[in-house]
ZASEFI-315144 format. One record per residue (C-alpha): residue number from 0; residue in one letter; x negated, y negated, z. Coordinates in steps of 0.2 Angstrom, whole numbers. Layout:
N
+------+------+-------+-------+-------+
: palo : doza :  east : north :    up :
+------+------+-------+-------+-------+
:  NUM :    A :     X :     Y :     Z :
...
+------+------+-------+-------+-------+
REM end
This chain:
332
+------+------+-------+-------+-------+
: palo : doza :  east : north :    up :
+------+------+-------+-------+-------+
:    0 :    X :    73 :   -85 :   -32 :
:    1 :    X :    64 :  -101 :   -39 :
:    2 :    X :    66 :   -91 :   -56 :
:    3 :    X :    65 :   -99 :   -73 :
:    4 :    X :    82 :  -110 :   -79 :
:    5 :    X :    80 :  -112 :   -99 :
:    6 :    X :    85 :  -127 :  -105 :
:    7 :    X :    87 :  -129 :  -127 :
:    8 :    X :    77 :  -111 :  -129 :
:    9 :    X :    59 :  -119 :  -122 :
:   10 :    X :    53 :  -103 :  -114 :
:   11 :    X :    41 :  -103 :   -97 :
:   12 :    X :    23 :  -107 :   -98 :
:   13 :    X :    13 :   -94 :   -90 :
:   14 :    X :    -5 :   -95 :   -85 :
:   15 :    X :   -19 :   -84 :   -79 :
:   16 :    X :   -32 :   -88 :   -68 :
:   17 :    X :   -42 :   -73 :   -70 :
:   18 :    X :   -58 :   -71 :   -70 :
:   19 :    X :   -63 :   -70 :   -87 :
:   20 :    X :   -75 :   -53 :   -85 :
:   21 :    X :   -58 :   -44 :   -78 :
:   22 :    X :   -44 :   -53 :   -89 :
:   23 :    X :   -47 :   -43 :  -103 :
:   24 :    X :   -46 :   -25 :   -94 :
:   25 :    X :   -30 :   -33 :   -83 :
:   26 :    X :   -22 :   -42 :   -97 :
:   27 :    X :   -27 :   -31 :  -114 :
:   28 :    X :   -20 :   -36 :  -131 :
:   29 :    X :    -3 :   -25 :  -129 :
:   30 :    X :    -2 :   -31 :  -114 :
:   31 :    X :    -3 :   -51 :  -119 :
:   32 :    X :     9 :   -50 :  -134 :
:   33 :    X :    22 :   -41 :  -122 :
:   34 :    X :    19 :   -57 :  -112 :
:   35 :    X :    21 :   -68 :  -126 :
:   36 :    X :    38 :   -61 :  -132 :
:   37 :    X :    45 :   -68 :  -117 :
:   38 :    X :    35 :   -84 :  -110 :
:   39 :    X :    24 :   -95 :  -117 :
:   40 :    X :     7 :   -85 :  -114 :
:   41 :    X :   -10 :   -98 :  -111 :
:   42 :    X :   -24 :   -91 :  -109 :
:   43 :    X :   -32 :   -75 :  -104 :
:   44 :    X :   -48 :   -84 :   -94 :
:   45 :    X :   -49 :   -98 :   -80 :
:   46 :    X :   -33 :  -110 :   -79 :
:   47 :    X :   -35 :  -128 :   -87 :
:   48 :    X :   -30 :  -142 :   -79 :
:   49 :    X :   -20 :  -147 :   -95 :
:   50 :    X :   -12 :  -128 :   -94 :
:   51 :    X :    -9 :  -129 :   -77 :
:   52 :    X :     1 :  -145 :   -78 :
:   53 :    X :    16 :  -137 :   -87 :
:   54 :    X :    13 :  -117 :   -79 :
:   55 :    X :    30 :  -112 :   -73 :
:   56 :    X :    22 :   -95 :   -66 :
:   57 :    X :     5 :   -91 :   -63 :
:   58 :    X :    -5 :   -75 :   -64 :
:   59 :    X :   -19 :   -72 :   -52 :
:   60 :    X :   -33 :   -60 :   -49 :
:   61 :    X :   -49 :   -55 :   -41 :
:   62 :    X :   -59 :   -72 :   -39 :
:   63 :    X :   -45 :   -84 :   -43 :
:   64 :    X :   -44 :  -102 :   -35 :
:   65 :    X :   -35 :  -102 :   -21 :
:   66 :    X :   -20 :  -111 :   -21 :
:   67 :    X :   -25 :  -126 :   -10 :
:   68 :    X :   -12 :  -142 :   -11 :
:   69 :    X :   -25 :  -149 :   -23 :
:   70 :    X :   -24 :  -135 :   -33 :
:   71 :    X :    -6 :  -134 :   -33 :
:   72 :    X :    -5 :  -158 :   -36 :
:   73 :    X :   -11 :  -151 :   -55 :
:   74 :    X :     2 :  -139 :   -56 :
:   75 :    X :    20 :  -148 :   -53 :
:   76 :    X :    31 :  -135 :   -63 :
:   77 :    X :    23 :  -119 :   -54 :
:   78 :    X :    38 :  -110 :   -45 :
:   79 :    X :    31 :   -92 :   -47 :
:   80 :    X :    14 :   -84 :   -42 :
:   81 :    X :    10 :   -68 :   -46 :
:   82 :    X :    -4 :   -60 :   -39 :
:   83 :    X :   -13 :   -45 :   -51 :
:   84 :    X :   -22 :   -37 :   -38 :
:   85 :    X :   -18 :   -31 :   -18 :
:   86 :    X :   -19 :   -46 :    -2 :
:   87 :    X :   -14 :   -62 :    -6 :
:   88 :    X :   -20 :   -69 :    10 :
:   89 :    X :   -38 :   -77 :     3 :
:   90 :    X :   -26 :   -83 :   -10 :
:   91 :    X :    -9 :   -91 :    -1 :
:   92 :    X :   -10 :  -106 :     7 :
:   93 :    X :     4 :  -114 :    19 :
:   94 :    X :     6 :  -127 :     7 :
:   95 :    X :    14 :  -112 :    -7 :
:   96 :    X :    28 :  -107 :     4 :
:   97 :    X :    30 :  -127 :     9 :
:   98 :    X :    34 :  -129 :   -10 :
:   99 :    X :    48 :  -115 :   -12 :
:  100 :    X :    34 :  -105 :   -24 :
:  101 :    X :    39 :   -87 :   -24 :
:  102 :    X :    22 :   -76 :   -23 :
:  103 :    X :    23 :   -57 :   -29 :
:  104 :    X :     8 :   -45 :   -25 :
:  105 :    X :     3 :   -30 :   -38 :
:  106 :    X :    -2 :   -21 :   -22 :
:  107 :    X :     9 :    -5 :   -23 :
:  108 :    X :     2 :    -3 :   -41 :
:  109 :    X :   -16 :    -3 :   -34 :
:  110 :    X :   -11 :     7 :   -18 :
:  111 :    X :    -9 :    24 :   -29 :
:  112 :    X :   -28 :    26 :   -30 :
:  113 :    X :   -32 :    19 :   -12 :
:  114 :    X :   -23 :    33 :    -8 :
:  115 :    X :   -29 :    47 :   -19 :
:  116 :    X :   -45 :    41 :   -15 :
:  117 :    X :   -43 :    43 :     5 :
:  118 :    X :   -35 :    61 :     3 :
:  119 :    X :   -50 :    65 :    -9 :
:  120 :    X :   -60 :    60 :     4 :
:  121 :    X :   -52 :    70 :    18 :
:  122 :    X :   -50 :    84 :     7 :
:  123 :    X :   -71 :    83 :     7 :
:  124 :    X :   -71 :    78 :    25 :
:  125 :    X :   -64 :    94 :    29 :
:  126 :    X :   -72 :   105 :    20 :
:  127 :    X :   -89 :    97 :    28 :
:  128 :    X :   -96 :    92 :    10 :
:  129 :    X :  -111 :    82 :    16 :
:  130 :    X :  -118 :    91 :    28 :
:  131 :    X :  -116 :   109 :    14 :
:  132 :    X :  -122 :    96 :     0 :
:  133 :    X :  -137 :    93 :    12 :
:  134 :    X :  -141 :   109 :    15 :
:  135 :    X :  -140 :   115 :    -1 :
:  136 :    X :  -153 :   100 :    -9 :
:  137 :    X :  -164 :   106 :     5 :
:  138 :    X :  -164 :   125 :    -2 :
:  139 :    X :  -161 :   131 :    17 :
:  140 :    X :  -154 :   147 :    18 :
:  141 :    X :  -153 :   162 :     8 :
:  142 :    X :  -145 :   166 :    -9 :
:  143 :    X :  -127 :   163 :   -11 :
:  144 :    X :  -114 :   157 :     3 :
:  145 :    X :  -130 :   160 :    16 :
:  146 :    X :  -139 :   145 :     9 :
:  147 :    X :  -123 :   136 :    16 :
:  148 :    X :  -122 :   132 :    35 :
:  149 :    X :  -106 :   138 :    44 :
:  150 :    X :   -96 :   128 :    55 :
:  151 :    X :   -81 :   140 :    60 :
:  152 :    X :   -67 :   134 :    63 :
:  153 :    X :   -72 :   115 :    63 :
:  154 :    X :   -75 :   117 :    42 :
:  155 :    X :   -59 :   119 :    31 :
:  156 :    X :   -42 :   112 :    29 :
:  157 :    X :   -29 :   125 :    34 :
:  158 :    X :   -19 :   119 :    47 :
:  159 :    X :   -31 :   103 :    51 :
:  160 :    X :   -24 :    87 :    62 :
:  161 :    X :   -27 :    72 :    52 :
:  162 :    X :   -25 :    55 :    61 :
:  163 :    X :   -18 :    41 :    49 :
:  164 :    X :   -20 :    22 :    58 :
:  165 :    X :    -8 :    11 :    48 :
:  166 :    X :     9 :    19 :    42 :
:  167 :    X :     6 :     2 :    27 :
:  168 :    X :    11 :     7 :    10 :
:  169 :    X :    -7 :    14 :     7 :
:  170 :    X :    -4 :    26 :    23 :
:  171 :    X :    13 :    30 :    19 :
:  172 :    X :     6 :    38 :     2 :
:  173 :    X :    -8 :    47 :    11 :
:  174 :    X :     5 :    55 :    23 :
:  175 :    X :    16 :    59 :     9 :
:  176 :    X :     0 :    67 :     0 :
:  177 :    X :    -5 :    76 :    16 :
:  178 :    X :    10 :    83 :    18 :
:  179 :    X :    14 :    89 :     1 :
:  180 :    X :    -3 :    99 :     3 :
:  181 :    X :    -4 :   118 :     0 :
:  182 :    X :   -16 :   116 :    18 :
:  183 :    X :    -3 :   116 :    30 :
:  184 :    X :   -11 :    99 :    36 :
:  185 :    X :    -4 :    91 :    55 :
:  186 :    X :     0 :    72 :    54 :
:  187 :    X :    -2 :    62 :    68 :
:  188 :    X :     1 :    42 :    65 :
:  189 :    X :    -3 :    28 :    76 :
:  190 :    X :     7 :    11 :    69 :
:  191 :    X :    15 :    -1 :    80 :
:  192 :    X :    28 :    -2 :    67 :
:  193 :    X :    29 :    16 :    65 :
:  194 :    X :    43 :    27 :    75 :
:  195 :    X :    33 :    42 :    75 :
:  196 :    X :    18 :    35 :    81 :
:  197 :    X :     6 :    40 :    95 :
:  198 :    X :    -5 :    30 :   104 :
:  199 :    X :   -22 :    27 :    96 :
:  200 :    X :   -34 :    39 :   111 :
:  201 :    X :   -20 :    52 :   108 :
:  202 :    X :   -23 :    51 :    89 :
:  203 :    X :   -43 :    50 :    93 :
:  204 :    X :   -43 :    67 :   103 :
:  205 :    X :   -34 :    79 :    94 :
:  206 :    X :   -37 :    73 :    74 :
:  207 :    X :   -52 :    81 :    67 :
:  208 :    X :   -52 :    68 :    52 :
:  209 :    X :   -47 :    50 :    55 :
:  210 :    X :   -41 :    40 :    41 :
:  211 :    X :   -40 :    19 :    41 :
:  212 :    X :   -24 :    12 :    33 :
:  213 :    X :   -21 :    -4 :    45 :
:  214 :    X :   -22 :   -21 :    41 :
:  215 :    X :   -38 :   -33 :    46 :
:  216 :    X :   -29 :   -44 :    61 :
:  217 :    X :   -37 :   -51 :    75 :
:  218 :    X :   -26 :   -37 :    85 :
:  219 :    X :   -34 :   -22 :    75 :
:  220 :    X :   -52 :   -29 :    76 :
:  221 :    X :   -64 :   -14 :    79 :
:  222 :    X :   -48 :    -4 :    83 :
:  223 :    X :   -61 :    10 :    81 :
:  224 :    X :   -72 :     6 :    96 :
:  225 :    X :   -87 :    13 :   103 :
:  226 :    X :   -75 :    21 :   118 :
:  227 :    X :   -59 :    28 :   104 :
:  228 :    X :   -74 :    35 :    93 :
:  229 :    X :   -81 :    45 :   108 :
:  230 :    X :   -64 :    53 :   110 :
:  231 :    X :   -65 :    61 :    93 :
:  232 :    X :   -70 :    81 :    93 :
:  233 :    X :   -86 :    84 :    90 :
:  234 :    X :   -89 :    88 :    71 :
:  235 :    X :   -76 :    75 :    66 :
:  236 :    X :   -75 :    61 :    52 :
:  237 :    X :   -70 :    44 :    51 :
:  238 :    X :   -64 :    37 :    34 :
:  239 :    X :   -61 :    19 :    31 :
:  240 :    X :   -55 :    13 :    13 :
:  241 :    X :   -46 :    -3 :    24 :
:  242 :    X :   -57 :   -16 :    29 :
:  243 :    X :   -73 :   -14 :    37 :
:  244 :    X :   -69 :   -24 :    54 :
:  245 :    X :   -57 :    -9 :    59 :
:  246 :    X :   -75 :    -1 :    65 :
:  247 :    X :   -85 :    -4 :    76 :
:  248 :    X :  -103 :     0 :    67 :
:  249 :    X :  -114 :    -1 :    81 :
:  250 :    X :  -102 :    13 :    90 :
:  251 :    X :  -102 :    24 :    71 :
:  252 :    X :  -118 :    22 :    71 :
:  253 :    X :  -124 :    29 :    85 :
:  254 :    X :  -110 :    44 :    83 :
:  255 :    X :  -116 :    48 :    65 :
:  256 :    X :  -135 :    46 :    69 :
:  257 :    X :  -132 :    58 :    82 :
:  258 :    X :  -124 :    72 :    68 :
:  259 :    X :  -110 :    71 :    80 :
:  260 :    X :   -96 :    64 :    69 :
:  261 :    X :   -96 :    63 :    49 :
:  262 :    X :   -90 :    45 :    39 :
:  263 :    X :   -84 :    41 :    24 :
:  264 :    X :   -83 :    23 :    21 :
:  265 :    X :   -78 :    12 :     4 :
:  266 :    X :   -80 :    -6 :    17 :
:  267 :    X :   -91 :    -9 :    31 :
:  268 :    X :   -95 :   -23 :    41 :
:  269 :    X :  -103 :   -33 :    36 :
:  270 :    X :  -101 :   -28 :    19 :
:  271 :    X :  -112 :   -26 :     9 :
:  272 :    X :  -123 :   -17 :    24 :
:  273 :    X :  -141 :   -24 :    23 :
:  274 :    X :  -154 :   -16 :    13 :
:  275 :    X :  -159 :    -2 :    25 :
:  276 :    X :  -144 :    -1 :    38 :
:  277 :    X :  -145 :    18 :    43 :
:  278 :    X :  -128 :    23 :    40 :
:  279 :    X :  -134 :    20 :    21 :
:  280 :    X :  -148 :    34 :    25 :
:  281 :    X :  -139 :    46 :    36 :
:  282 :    X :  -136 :    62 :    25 :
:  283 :    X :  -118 :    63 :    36 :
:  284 :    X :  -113 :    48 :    29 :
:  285 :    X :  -106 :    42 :    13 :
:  286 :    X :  -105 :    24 :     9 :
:  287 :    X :   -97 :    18 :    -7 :
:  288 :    X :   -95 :    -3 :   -12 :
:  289 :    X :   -78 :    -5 :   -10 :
:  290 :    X :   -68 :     6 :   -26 :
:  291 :    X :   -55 :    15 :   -18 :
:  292 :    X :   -45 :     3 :   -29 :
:  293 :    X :   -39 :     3 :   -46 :
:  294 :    X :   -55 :     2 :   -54 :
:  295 :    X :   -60 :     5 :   -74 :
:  296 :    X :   -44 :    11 :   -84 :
:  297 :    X :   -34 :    10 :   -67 :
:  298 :    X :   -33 :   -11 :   -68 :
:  299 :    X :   -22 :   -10 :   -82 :
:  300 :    X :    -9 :    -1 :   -71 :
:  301 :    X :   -11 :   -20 :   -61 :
:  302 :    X :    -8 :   -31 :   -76 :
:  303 :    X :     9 :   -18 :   -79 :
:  304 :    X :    15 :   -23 :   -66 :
:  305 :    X :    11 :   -41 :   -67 :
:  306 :    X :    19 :   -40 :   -83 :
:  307 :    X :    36 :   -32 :   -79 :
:  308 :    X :    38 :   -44 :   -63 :
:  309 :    X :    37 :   -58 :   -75 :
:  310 :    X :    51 :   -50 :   -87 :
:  311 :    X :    60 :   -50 :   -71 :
:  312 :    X :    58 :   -68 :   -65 :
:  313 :    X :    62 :   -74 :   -83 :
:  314 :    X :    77 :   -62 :   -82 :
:  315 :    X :    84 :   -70 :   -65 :
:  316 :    X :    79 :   -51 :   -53 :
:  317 :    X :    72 :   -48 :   -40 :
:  318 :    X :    54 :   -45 :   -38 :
:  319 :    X :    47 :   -30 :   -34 :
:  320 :    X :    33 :   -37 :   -27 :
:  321 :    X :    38 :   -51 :   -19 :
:  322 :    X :    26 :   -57 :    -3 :
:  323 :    X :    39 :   -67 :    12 :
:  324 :    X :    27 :   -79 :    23 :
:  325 :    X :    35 :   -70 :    38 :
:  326 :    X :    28 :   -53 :    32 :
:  327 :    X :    10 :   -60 :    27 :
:  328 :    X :     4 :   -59 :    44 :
:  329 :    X :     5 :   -42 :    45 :
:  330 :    X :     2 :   -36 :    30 :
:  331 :    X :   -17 :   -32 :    22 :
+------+------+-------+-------+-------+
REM end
C-alpha cells in the first residue's frame, strides 16, 4: 500500500500543491482542521522545497507541478499522491510508479456533475432548446406555442435513442440517469470495454442525440469524424463534455452550419476556439469553457474526498481512488 508506518507518535506530513486561487474552495477551514487531527497539515498554497523534503503524502490539484524526477529528488519521504481533481495523466510521470508512490484520483467525486451536466444537456438537446430559444429572441410566429417552430417527431424526449461513446465512470452515470428517466429513453453504448456495445456507425445511425464520455487516446482521436457525423439523422445533436479531440471540428462545423445537426460542447479543439470560430456564432450551437465539472461549491466535494482517502492511507485501507499505471492508459 506504501501507507504510513508510525513510529514514537510522529504523525505524516502532508502537503498541498494547490494552486493557491483554488486551495481555499478545495481545502476550506473544516476541511483543513479534519486534515490536521490526523497528519501533520502544511500549507494550503504551492509546496515548499523545505515542506516537500519531509511530505509523506501529497495533495494535488488543478495547475500543480508535475511530478517530474526532479520534482520528486526534493521529496524523498513522499509515498502517497493524492490527486484533488479528475486525470492524473499531465500529472504522473513514469518515474511515480518507478518509486512504489501510490497515486489516488478525486475523479468519481467530480464525475457526479460531468454527468448531470451531459443529461441536462440531452435533456435540452431533445427538446430542441436553441433553435425554440432562437426563435422565440427573434419574435417569429404568433402568440403563444405558435411563436415556437415544430419539429414533429424529431423534438421531445419520449422514447428517444440516445448514443453514449465511453461506458468510463462518467458514461456509466449518464446511462444510469438516462435510464432512471421518466422519458422512456433507448440506450445505445459504443465502448470497446463495454459488453453491450455496438459499433460506433450503428450507434451514429440510429441515436438522435450522441453524447462523449471516452477518453482522449490516440485510438479515439476524431472518433467523431466528418464520415460517423454524416450518419447521424438529420435534426440530431452532438454533445461533448470529454475532450475536444474526440470531434472532428472541421466535420461539426460544416453539419452545424448547415442547421443540419445541433452541438453542445463544454471542450473543443482547439480549446479555447479562436476569437470568431463560427461554431461560437451559430444559433444551433452552444459552447461553454469547460465546467461540466465540479465547479463553485461543487470542488469542495473534491477536497472530501481527498480528505477521507488520506484518513484511509494513515489508517492502512485501501483507497478508493487509487490510479494502477496499467489502467492510466485507458483511462481520461
Amino acid at each position: 500500500m506504501g501507507r504510513w508506518l508510525p513510529v514514537n507518535g510522529v504523525r505524516p506530513v502532508v502537503v498541498t500543491a494547490l494552486e493557491p486561487g483554488t486551495a481555499a474552495s478545495v481545502l476550506p477551514a473544516d476541511l483543513c482542521d479534519r486534515l490536521a487531527g490526523a497528519v501533520e497539515l502544511r500549507g494550503p498554497g504551492e509546496a515548499r522545497r523545505g515542506d516537500l523534503a519531509r511530505a509523506d503524502v501529497l495533495i494535488t490539484g488543478w495547475g500543480s507541478p508535475a511530478l517530474t524526477p526532479a520534482f520528486l529528488d526534493g521529496a524523498p519521504r513522499l509515498r502517497a499522491v493524492l490527486h484533488a481533481a479528475g486525470s492524473v495523466k499531465p500529472l504522473v510521470t513514469p518515474a511515480v510508479w518507478e518509486r512504489g508512490i501510490v497515486v489516488s484520483s478525486a475523479a468519481e467525486a467530480n464525475a457526479g456533475p460531468v454527468a448531470d451536466y451531459a443529461f441536462a444537456l440531452v435533456v435540452l438537446a431533445a427538446k430542441k432548446a436553441l433553435a425554440t430559444a432562437a426563435a422565440y429572441a427573434e419574435g417569429r410566429g404568433g402568440g403563444g406555442r405558435a411563436r415556437w417552430p415544430d419539429f414533429g417527431d424529431r423534438q421531445g424526449g419520449d422514447g428517444l435513442t440516445v448514443g453514449v461513446v465511453g461506458a468510463s465512470r462518467i458514461g456509466r452515470k449518464v446511462i444510469s440517469r438516462l435510464r432512471a428517466s421518466e422519458a422512456g429513453y433507448r440506450v445505445l453504448v459504443h465502448d470497446p470495454y463495454a459488453a453491450e456495445s455496438v459499433d460506433l456507425e450503428t450507434l451514429c445511425r440510429n441515436s438522435r442525440v450522441i453524447t462523449l464520455h471516452a477518453p482522449e487516446l490516440p485510438g479515439t482521436r476524431h472518433l467523431l469524424n466528418a464520415e460517423r457525423l454524416a450518419l447521424i439523422p438529420d435534426g440530431g445533436a452532438v454533445i461533448n463534455t470529454a475532450r475536444g479531440s474526440l470531434i472532428d471540428t472541421d466535420g461539426l462545423t460544416r453539419e452545424c452550419a448547415s442547421g443540419r445537426l445541433d452541438a453542445y460542447l463544454d471542450v473543443t479543439e482547439p480549446e479555447p476556439l479562436e476569437a470568431g470560430h463560427p461554431l461560437l456564432g451559430l444559433r444551433n450551437v452552444l459552447v461553454t469553457p469547460h465546467i461540466a465539472g465540479a465547479q463553485g461549491s461543487e470542488v469542495r466535494r473534491l477536497g472530501a474526498w481527498v480528505v477521507e482517502e488520506v484518513e484511509r492511507w494513515v489508517r492502512g485501507l485501501p483507497l478508493a481512488g487509487r490510479v494502477e499505471e496499467s489502467e492510466l492508459h485507458r483511462l481520461a
